[in-house]
N, C-alpha and C positions, 0 to 999 in steps of 0.2 A: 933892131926890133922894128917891123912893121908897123905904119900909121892906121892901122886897121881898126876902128872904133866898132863897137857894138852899140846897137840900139839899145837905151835904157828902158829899162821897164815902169812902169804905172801900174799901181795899184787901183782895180774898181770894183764896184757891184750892179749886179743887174737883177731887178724885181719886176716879179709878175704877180698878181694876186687876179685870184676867182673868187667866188663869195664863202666857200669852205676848205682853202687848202690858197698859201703862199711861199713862193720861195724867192728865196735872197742869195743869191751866188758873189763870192767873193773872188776874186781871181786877180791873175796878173797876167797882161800884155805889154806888146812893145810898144814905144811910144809913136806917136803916128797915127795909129791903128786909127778907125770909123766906128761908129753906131752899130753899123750891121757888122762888122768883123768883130766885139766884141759878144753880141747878141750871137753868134754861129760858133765859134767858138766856145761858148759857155755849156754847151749843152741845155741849156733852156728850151731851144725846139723840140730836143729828142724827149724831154721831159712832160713836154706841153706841146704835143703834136696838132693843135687844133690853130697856135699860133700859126695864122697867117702874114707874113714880114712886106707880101704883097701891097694890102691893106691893112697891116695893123698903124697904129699911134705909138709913135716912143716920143722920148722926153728925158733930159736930165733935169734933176731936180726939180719935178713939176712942170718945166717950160717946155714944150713940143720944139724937136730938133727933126731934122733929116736923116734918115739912114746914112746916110755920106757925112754926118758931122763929126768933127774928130772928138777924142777923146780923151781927157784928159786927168792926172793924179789926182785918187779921191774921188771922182763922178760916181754918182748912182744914177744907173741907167734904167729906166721904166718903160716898161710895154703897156700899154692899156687897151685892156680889152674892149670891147664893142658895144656900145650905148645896147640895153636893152629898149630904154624907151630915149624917143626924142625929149632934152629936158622940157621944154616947152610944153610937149605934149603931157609928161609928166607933172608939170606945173598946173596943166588946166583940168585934169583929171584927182588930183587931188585937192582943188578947188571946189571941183564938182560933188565932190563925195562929202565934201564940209555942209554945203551948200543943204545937202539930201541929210544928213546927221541934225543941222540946225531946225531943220523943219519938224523931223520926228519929234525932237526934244523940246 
């Protein structure tokens, strides 16, 4: 018999969510694999063509990783879509709007 090992597999998911529609993909890959080789593989792009892998943010479990990070049994891997507003900016605009509410009232 041959010493010829096969790569084991890992078990992950990968989540994208928009503001009315999220999916959660379950899959298996070899072990080894990357960020972006589970992200291309999943079918998530063809699903969510607006995903650009360019410039998007991914992250396992909340913490922003690298397209190049490996990955490993059990990760849930996340795409995050693209700030509509800067928080900041959304910080001081909802400030403002309190600001103009208190006065009316």
């Amino acid at each position: 018999m041959s010493g010829k090992r096969f790569p084991a597999m890992i078990r992950i998911e990968i989540a994208y969510a928009l503001r009315d529609r999220q999916s959660l993909i379950a899959m298996e890959m070899e072990e080894g694999g990357t960020v972006e080789e589970a992200i291309r593989r999943s079918g998530m792009l063809a699903e969510f063509p607006e995903i650009d892998l360019r410039r998007a943010k991914v992250g396992i479990f909340g913490r922003r990783v690298s397209l190049g990070a490996p990955v490993r049994n059990g990760d849930r891997l996340e795409i995050y879509r693209p700030l509509i507003v800067e928080p900041k900016q959304g910080r001081r605009e909802r400030a403002q709007q309190a600001q103009r509410r208190s006065r009316r009232g």
